[in-house]
Residue frames relative to the residue before (quaternion, step in Angstrom):
aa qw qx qy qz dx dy dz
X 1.0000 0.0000 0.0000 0.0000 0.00 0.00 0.00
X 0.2303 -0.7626 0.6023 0.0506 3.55 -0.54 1.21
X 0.3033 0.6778 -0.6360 0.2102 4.12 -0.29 0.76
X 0.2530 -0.6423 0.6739 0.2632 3.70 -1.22 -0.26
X 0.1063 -0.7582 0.6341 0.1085 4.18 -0.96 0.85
X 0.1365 -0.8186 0.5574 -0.0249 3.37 -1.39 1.04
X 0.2435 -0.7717 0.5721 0.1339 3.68 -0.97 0.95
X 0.0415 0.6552 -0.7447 -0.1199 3.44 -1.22 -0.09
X 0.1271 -0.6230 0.7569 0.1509 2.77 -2.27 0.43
X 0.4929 -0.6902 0.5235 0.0808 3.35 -1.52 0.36
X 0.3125 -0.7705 0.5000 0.2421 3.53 -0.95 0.61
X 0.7605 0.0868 -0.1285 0.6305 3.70 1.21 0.25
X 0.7019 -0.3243 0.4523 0.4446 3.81 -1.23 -0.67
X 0.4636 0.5337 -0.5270 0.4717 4.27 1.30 0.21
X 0.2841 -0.6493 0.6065 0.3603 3.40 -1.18 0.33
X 0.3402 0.7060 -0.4094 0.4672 3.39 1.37 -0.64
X 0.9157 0.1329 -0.2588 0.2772 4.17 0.23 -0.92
X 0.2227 0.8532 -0.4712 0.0214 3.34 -0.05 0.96
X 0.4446 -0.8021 0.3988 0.0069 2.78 -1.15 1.36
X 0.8061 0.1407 -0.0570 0.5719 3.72 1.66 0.04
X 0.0813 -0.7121 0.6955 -0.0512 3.81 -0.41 1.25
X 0.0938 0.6667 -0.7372 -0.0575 2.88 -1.64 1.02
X 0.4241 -0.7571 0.4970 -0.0056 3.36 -1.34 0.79
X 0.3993 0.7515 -0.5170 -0.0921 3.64 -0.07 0.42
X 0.5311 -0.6961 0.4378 0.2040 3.42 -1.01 0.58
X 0.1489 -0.8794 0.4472 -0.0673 3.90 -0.73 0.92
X 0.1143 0.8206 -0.5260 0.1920 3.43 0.24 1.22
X 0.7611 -0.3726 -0.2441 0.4715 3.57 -0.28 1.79
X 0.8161 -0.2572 0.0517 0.5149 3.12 0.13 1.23
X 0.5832 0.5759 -0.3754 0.4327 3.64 1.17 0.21
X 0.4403 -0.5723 0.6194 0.3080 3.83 -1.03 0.71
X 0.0361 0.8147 -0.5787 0.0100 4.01 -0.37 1.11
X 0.7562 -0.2128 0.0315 0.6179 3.90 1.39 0.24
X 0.3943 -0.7222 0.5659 -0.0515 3.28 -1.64 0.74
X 0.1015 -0.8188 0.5649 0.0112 3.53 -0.34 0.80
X 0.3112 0.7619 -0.5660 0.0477 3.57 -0.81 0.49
X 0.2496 -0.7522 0.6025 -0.0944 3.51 -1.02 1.34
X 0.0783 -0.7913 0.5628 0.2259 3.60 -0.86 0.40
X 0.5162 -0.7666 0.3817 0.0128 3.67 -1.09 0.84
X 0.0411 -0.8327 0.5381 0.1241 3.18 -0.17 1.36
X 0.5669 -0.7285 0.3757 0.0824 3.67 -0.86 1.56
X 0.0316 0.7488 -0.6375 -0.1784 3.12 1.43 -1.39
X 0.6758 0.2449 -0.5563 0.4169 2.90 -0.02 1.68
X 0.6557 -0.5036 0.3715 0.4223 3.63 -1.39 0.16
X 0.4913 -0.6508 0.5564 0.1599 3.13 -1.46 0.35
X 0.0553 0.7624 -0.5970 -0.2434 3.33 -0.85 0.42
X 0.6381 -0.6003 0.3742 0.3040 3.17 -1.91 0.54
X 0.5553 0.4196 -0.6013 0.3924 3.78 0.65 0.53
X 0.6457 0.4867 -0.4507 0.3781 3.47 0.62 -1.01
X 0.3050 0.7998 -0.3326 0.3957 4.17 1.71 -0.40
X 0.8131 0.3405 0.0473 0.4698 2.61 -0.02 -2.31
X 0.5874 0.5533 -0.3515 0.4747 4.04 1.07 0.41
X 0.8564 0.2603 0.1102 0.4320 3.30 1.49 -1.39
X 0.1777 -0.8255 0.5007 0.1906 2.92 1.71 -0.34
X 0.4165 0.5333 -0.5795 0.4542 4.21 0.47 1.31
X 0.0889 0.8344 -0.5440 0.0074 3.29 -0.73 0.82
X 0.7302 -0.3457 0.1975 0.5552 3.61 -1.04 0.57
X 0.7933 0.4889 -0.2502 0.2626 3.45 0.49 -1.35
X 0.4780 0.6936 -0.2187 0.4926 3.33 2.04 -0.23
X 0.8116 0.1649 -0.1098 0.5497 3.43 1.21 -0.65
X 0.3796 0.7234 -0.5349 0.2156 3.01 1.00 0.42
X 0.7165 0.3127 -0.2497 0.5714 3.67 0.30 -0.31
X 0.5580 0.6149 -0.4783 0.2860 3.87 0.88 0.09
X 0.7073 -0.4059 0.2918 0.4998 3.80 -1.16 0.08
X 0.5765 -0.4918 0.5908 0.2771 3.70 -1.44 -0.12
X 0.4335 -0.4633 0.5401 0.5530 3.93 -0.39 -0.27
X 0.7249 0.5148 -0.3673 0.2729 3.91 0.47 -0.88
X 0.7143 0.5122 -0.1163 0.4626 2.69 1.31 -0.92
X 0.8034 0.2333 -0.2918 0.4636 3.50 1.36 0.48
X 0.3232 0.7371 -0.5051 0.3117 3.28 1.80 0.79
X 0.5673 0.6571 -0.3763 0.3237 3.25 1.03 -0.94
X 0.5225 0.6460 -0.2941 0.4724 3.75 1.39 -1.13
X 0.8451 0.2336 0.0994 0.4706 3.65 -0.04 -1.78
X 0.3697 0.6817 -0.5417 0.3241 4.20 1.38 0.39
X 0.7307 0.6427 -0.1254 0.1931 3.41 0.98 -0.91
X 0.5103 0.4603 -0.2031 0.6975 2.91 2.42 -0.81
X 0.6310 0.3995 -0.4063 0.5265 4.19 0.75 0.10
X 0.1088 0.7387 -0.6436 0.1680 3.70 -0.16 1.16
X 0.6891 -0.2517 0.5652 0.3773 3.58 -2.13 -0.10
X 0.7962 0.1078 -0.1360 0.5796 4.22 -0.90 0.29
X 0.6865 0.4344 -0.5056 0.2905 3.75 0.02 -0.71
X 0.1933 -0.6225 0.6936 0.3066 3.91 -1.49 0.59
X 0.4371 -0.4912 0.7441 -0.1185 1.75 -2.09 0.87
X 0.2548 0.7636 -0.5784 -0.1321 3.93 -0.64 1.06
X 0.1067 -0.7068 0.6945 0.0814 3.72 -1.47 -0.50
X 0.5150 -0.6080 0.5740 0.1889 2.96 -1.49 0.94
X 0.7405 0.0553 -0.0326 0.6689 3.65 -0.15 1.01
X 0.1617 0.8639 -0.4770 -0.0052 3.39 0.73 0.66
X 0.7072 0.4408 -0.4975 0.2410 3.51 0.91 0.26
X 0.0032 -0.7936 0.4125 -0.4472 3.00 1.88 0.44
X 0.8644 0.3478 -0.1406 0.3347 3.33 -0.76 -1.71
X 0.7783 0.4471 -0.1780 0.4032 3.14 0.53 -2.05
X 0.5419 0.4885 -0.4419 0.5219 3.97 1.16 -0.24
X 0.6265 0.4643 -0.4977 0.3798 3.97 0.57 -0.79
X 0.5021 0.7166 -0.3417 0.3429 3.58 0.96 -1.09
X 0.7964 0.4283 -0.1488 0.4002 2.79 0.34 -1.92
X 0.7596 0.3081 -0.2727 0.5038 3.74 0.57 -1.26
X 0.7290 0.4169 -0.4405 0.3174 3.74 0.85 0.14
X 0.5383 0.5532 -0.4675 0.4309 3.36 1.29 0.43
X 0.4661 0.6683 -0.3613 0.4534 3.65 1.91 -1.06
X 0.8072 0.2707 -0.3691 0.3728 3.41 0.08 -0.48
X 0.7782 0.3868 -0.3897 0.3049 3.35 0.58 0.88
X 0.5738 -0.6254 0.2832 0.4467 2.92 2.10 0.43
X 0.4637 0.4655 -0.5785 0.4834 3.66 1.02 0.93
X 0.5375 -0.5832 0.5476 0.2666 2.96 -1.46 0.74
X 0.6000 -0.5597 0.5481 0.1620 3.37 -1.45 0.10
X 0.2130 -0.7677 0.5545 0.2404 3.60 -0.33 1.26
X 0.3904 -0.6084 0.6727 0.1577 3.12 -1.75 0.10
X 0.0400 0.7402 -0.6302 0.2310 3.43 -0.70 1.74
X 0.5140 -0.4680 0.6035 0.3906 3.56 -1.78 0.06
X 0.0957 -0.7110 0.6964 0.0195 3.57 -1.41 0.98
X 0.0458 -0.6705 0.7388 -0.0499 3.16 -1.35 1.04
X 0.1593 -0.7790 0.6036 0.0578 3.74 -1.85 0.66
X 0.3387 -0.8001 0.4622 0.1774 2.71 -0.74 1.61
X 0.4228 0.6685 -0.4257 0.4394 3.69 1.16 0.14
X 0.7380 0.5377 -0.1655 0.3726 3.55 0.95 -1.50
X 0.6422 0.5220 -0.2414 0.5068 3.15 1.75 -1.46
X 0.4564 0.6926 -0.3809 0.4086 3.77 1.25 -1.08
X 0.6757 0.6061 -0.2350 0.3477 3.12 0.48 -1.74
X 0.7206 0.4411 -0.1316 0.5185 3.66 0.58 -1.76
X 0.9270 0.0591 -0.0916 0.3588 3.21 0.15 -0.65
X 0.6049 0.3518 -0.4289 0.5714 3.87 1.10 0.54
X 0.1840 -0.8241 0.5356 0.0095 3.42 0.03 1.79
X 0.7559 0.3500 -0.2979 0.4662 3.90 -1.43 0.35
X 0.6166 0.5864 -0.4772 0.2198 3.75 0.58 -0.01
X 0.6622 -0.4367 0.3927 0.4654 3.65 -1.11 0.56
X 0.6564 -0.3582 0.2061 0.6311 3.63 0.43 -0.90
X 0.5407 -0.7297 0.4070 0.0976 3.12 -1.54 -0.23
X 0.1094 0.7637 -0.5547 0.3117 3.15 1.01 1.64
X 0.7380 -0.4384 0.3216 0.3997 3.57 -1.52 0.91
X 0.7767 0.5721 -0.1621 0.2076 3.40 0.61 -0.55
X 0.6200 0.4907 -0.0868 0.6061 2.61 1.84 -1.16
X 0.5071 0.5564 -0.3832 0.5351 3.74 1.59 -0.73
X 0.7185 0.4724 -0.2916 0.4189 2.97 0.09 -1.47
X 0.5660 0.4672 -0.4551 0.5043 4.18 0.39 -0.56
X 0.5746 0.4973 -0.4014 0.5113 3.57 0.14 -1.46
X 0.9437 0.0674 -0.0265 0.3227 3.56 -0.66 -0.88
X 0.7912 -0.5251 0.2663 0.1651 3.04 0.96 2.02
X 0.4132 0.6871 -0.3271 0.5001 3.70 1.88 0.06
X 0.0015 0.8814 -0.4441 -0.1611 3.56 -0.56 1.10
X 0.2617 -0.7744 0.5754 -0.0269 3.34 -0.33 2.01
X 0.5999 -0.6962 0.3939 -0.0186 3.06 0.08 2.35
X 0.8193 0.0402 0.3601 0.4444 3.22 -0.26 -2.11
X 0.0999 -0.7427 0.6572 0.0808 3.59 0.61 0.85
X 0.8870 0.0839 -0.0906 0.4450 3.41 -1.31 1.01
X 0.6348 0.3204 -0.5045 0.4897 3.19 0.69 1.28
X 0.6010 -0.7202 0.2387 0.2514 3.30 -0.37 1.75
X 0.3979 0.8020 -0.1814 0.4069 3.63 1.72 -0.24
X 0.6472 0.4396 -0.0846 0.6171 3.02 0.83 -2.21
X 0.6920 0.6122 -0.2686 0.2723 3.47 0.26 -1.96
X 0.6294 0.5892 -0.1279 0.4902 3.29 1.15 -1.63
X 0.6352 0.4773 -0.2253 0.5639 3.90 0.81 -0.84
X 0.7562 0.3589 -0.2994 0.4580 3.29 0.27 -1.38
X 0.5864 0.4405 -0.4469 0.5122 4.17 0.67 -0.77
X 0.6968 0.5093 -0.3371 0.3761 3.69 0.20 -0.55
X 0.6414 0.4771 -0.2587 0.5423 3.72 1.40 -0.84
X 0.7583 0.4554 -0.2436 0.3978 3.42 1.20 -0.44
X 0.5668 0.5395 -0.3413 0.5208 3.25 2.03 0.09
X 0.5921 0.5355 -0.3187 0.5110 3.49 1.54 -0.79
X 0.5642 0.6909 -0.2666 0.3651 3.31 0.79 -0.87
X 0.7421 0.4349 -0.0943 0.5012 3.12 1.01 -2.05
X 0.7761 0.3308 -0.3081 0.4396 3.75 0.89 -0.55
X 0.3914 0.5524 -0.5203 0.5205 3.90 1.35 0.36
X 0.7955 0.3631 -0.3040 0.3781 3.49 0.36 -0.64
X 0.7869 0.3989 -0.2174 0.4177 3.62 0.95 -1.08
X 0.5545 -0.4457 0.5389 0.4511 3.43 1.02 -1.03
X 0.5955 -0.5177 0.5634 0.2448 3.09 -1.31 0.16
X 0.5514 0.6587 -0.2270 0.4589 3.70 1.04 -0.88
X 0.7517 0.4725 -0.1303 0.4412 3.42 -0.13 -1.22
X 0.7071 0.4910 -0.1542 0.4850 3.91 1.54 -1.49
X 0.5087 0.7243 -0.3116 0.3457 3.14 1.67 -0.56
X 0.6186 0.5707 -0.3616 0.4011 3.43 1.01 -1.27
X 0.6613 0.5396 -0.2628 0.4500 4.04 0.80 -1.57
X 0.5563 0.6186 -0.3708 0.4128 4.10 0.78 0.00
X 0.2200 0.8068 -0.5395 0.0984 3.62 0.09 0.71
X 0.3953 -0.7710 0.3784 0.3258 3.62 -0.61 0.40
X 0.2135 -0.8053 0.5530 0.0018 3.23 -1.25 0.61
């Protein structure tokens, strides 16, 4: 399965402010590279979204802009390519409202959730946050909440999920975006 999975984190409750993209890249079922960048929002921070991530103003202050690092990562968000994410509408709204505020359009890509797939097909679990999947299935999620780890661990849990199921079954959870 050939897809690329992405995290973000935020500097408050805007989707509009995110402050960290990671990227990792998947070519048959193998983790082949990884991209991660922190984000300066130009906007305040608050201290719960802090006290989740440990990124603070003073962390991005000298870091790119979303504008200033689409130009880097526009190329891996095409028409057919997936795209996955834990909670993936989560993600794909930070995308969207953090490229809106600068007047870049929004690509268009295949979206899949690894939250959704978790659900269907890792049966009996308390619930199904990145963390708790990722235990269940022996995934090592490093750095909860650091878009890095997050990114790896949603990607082990898609590779994971199509060694066992097939390719079939994963099809249905793909919806464009």
């Amino acid at each position: 399965m050939n897809f690329i999975a992405m995290d973000f984190e935020t500097a408050n409750r805007h989707p509009e402010s995110a402050c960290s993209l990671a990227i990792v890249m998947v070519r048959n079922d193998q983790i082949v590279d990884r991209f991660y960048s922190v984000i300066n929002p130009q906007m305040p921070f608050d201290q719960r979204n802090i006290k989740i991530h440990q990124i603070t103003a003073a962390d991005v202050k000298d870091a790119p802009t979303m504008a200033e690092l689409w130009p880097r990562i526009a190329g891996l968000y095409r028409p057919g390519m997936l795209v996955a994410a834990h909670n993936a509408r989560f993600d794909a709204n930070v995308m969207q409202k953090s490229l809106a505020r600068y007047d870049i359009s929004a690509p268009h890509y295949l979206l899949i959730d690894t939250l959704q797939t978790a659900r269907a097909f890792e049966h009996g679990l308390p619930n199904y946050k990145l963390n708790t999947v990722s235990d269940a299935l022996g995934i090592d999620l490093w750095h909860h909440h650091n878009a890095l780890s997050d990114s790896e661990a949603c990607a082990e849990i898609l590779i994971n999920e199509h060694k066992k199921m097939g390719a079939e079954p994963i099809k249905k959870f793909i919806k464009p975006y």
